[in-house]
N, C-alpha and C positions, 0 to 999 in steps of 0.2 A: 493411582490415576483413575482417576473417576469414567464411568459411563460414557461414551459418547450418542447421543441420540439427533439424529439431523429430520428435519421434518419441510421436506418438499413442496410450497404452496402455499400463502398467506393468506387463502378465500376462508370461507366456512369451517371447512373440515382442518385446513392447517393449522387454523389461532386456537380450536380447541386442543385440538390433539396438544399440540407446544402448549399453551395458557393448562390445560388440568395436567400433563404429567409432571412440569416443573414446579409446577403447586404439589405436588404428591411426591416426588423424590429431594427434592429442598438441592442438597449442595452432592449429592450421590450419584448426580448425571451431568453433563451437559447437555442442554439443549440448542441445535440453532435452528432458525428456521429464515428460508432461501426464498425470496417472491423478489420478482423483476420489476414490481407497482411498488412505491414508495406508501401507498396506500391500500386500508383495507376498503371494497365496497360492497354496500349491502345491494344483493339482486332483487331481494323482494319488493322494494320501495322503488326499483325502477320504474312499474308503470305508475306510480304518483310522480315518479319526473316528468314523465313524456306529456303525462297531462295538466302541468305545471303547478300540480302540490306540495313539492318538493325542490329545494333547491340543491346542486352539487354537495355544498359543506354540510348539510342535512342526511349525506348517504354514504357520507365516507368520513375515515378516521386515520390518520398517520401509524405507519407499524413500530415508527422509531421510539415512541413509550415503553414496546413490550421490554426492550431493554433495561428497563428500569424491576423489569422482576425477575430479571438474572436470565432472559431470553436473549441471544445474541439474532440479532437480524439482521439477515445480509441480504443485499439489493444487487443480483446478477440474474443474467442467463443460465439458467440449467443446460448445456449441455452434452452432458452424458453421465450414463453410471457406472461404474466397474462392479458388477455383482462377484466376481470372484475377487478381485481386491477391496471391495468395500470402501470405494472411494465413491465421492459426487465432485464430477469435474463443472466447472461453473466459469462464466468471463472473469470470473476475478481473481480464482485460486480452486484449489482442491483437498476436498474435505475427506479425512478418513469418518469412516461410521463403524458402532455396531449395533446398532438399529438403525434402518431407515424407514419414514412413515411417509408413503406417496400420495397428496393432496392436490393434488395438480389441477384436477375438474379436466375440464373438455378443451381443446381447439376448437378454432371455427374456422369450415375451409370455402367461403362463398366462393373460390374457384372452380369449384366440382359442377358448378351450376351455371352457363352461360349466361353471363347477362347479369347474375345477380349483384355483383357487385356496382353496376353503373345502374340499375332500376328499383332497388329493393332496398327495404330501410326495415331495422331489427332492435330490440331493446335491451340485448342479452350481453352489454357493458356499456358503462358510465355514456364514454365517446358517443355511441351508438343510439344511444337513449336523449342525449340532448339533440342531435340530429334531426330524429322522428320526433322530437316536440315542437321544431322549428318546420317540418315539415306537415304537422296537426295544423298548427297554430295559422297555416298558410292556406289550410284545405277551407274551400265553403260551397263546395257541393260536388256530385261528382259520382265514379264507384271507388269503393273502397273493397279489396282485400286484403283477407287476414289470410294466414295460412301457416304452413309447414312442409320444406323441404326434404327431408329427410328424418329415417328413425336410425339410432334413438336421440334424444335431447332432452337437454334439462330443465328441469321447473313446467313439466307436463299441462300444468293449468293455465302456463304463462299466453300461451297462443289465446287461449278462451277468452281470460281475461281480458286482453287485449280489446278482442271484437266487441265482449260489452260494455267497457269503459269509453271505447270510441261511441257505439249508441248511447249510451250517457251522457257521452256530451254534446253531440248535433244534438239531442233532445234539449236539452239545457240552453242551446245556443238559441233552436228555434227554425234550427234546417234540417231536422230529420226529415223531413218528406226531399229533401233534394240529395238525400243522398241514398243509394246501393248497397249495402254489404254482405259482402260471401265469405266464405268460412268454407279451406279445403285443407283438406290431410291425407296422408297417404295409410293413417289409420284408420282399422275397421268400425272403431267407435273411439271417443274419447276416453282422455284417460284410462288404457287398457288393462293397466297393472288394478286399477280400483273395481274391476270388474264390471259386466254388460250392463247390469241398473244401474251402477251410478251413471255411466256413461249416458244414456237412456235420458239421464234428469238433466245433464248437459246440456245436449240436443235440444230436450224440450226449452231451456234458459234462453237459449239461440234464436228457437222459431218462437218463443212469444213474443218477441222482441222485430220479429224481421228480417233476421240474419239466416241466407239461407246457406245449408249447410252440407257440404259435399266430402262423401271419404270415401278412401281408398284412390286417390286419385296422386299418384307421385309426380312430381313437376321434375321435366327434361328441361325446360330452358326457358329465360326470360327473355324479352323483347320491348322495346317501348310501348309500352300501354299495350301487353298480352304475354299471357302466360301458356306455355304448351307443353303438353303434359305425354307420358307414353303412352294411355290409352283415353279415348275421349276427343271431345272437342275443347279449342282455348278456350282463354279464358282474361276478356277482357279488366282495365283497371287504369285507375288515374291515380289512386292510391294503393303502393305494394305493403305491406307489411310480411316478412316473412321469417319465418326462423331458421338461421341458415345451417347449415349442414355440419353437426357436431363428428369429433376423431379424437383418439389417446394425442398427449401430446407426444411429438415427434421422437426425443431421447429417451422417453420410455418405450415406445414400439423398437426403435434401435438398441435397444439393453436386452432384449429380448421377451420383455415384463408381459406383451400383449399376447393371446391368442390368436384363434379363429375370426372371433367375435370381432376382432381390433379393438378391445378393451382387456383393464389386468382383470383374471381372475383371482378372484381371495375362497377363501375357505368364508362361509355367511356367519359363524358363528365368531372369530376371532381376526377376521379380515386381514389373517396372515395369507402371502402368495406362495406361489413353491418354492421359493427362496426362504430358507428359514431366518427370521430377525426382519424379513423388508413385508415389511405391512401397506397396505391401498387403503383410501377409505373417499367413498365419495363416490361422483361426477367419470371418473378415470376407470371404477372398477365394472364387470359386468356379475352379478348376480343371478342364475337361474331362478324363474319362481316356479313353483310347484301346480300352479294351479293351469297352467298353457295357456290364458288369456294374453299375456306376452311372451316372447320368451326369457326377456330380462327386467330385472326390478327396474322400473323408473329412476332416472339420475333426477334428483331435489337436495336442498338445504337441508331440509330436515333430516334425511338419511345421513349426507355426510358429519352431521352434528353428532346425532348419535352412534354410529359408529367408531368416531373420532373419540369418542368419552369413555367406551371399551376399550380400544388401544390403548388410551392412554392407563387407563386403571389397571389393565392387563401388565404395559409392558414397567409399571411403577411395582407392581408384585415380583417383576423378574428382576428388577436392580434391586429392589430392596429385603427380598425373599417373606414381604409380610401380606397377609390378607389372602386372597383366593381369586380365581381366575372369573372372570363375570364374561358370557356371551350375548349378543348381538340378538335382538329378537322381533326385528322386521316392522317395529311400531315407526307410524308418523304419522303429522297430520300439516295441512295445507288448509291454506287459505283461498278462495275464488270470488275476489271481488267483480261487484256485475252493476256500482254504480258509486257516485260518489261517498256514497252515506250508507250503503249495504254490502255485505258479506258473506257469501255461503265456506261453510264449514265441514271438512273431512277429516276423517281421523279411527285411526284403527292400525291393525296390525295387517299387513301388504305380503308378508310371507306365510301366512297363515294356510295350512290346506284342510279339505279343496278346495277352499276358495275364501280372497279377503275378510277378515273380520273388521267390516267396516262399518263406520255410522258417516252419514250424510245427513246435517243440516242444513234447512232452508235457508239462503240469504235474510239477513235482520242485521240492523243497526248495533246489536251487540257483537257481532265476531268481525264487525268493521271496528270497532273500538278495539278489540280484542289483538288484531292485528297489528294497529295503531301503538297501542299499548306494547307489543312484543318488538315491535320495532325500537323503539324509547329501550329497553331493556336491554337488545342485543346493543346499541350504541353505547350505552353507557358500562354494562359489567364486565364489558372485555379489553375496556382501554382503558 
């Protein structure tokens, strides 16, 4: 009887993990892998939807091919684990494991925040991102904010991005002067995992632009056209953009997988949990970083990618007893578009102490192609 390996999550981190270890163990394991979307989508390209350079079938890929490389994929509800029986209960049936790889990424609870779900519009799924294009598309002058409800959340640069993609296009349109934009967080600078300069060159990206930029300010509650926060004065808007308030998903904090934190902890090197055989990787786990500018690594794609490519390598050494164990060693890099046609560029190692080994490039037309380019590549090599 061969392996059983179940892999929880069809986002980023799930289609590697499943797509490299069943490339690596061949017929030695099974692999299934559990996502409730009939489809994969890409979150990077969201804000090319929202400002209409992208169309839906341009950002997503049907999962029901992976079957065709010996990946069983099943379309249910997750909910629950049995860590002592090793089972995954699901709406449709229940799966023995002996490995489980948890992919799951984040929830979104825009309940924790009054008001935000009837005033506030976000890009952080497909749904979500056509909405606030149809809401762009509708705006012609006005105040507009960007912002961030809560820590932590993922795709760190996504809120940024956002604010100067919107100044790129009133500029473009020809109403930048009719319109307002703020920029608030309840972080101390941006991007905190990348350390205080890069954040610093954020900032600066912000105000040359116009966009004034307010942090440390945590928003208690939305209102029609105002935002009110715990400490401070509101803070008017005609246009919300917010990121709502990422949580583990639900069946894993009830398996007991989550901490303190209310994320799983893994081990940084092999993104196994205390459960021995049930592996995290992503958006779901919490990471200490060494250096205290946060106190958890940022949740991105990139992290979950590479981490996902460990596990899998890793747990393809344990079914097969061939090759050597490989860890995890805190590299990524991100993209921060800040105009139609430009690109700024991060990248380094994010675990590194005391502090980021990071380089920061200036926005240019090459790491907007670059981007472009990596997009074309994650759609096409994994389906």
């Amino acid at each position: 009887m061969s392996v059983r390996v179940v892999v929880l999550g069809g986002g980023v981190g799930g289609l590697v993990a499943a797509s490299e270890l069943k490339a690596r163990v061949k017929g030695a394991a099974s692999v299934t892998m559990i996502d409730r979307k009939k489809f994969f989508e890409f979150p990077p390209s969201f804000p090319w939807l929202v400002m209409g350079d992208r169309r839906p079938e341009q950002v997503r890929r049907a999962l029901t091919p992976l079957n065709e490389k010996g990946i069983r994929v099943l379309h249910a509800e997750i909910e629950g684990v049995d860590l002592d029986g090793k089972h995954v209960r699901t709406s449709r049936e229940s799966l023995p494991y002996d490995y489980l790889v948890i992919a799951l990424g984040a929830e979104y609870a825009p309940e924790t925040i009054p008001g935000y779900s009837e005033h506030a519009h976000h890009m952080y799924d497909l749904e979500s991102a056509l909405q606030l294009k149809e809401a762009v598309a509708a705006f012609h002058g006005g105040k507009v904010v960007v912002g961030v409800a809560r820590l932590l959340f993922k795709c760190p640069t996504a809120p940024y991005e956002m604010a100067l993609l919107l100044d790129d296009r009133f500029r473009r349109l020809g109403i930048r002067e009719k319109v307002c934009i703020d920029f608030f967080t309840p972080e101390g600078a941006p991007l905190p995992a990348a350390g205080p300069e890069n954040g610093r060159k954020v900032v600066e990206m912000l105000e040359e632009r116009g966009i004034v930029y307010q942090s440390k300010r945590k928003l208690k509650s939305i209102a029609s056209g105002s935002l009110s926060f715990e400490e401070g004065n509101p803070l008017a808007f005609d246009l919300l953009v917010c990121v709502p308030p990422h949580r583990a998903p639900g069946p894993m904090v009830e398996a007991g997988l989550a901490d303190a934190s209310g994320w799983i902890p893994v081990d940084a090197r092999t993104l196994e949990t205390g459960h021995p055989g049930v592996f995290a990787v992503g958006d779901t786990t919490s990471l200490p970083t060494p250096h205290g500018y946060t106190p958890f690594l940022s949740k991105a794609g990139v992290f979950a990618h590479g981490q996902a490519e460990v596990v899998a390598h890793n747990l393809a050494v344990r079914i097969t007893g061939r090759g050597h164990d490989k860890a995890w060693d805190g590299h990524g890099a991100c993209f921060l578009e800040v105009s139609r046609e430009k690109s700024a560029y991060m990248s380094g190692n994010f675990l590194a102490a005391p502090r980021p080994q990071l380089t920061f490039r200036t926005a240019g037309a090459i790491y907007h192609t670059q981007k472009v380019l990596f997009e074309k590549y994650w759609m096409r090599h994994w389906f």
